[in-house]
N, C-alpha and C positions, 0 to 999 in steps of 0.2 A: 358478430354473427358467425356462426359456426355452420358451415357447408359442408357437404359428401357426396361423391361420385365413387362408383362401383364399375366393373368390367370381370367377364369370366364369371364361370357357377361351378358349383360344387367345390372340392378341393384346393381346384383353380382360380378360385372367388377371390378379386383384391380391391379392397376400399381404401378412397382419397377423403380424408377429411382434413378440413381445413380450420384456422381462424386469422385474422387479420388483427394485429395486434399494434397500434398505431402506425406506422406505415411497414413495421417488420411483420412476417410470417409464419407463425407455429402449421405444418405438415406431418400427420400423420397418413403412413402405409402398413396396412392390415390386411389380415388372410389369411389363407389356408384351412387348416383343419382346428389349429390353438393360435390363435390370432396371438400376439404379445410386442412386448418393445425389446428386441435384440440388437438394434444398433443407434446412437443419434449423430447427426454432422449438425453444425452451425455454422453457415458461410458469412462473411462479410466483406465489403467494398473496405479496402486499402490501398487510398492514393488511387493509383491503373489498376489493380493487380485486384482479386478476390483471395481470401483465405479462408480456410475450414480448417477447424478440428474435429474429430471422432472419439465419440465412444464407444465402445462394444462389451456385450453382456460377454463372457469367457463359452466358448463354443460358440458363439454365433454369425453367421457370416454374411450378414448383411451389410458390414462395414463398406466396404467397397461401392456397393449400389447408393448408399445414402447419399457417401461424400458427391457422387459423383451427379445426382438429385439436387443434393443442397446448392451446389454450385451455376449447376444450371439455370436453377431459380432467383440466385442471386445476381447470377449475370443478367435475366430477360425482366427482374422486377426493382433492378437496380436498388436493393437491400435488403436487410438483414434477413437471413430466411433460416430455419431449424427444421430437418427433415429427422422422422422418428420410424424406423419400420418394426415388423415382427410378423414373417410369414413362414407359417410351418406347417408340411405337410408331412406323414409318415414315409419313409422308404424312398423319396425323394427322386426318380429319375433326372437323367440330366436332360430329358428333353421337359418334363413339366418344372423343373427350376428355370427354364428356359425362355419357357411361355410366362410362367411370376413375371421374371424381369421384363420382360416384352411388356405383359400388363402394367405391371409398375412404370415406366418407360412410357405409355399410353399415358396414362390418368394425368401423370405430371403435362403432359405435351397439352393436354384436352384442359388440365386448371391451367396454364397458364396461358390458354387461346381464352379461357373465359374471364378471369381477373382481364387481362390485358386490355380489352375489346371495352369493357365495363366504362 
């Protein structure tokens, strides 16, 4: 079953859709003005430790937020998780990339109070 949670309008619009994929996690983060996928991480439990890789579309800078998504999810759902984003807005200020990641940062904190609780 496939879920989504939203935060922010206009511009600043960014959507969490989810699926639960036997006990692993497909994530996707959307929005902006050209929603699209510019960056994926996939975390996983090794031994103590979690590990991720990244990929990134060439110009895109979502890398950083992903991995840093993927892991957190991995650590509070204790497995496998794939975080996918692709937010773009034109002309970009640093304060509305700002408020994105705050949103993005929101939605993950809000799915995983709702998966968790379930």
């Amino acid at each position: 079953m496939s879920d989504a949670i939203k935060t922010g309008c206009g511009r600043l619009s960014v959507q969490l859709s989810w699926e639960q994929v036997g006990k692993d996690w497909v994530i996707i983060l959307s929005g902006g003005e050209r929603p699209h996928i510019g960056a994926s991480a996939i975390s996983w439990i090794n031994g103590a430790a979690v590990e991720t890789q990244v990929i990134r579309v060439p110009e895109h800078r979502e890398d950083q937020l992903v991995c840093v998504l993927a892991e957190q999810c991995c650590r509070t759902l204790k497995s496998t998780v794939q975080v996918s984003c692709g937010i773009h807005i034109d002309r970009a200020k640093k304060e509305e990339i700002e408020t994105l990641i705050e949103h993005s940062t929101y939605l993950i904190e809000r799915f995983l109070q709702m998966v968790t609780r379930a």
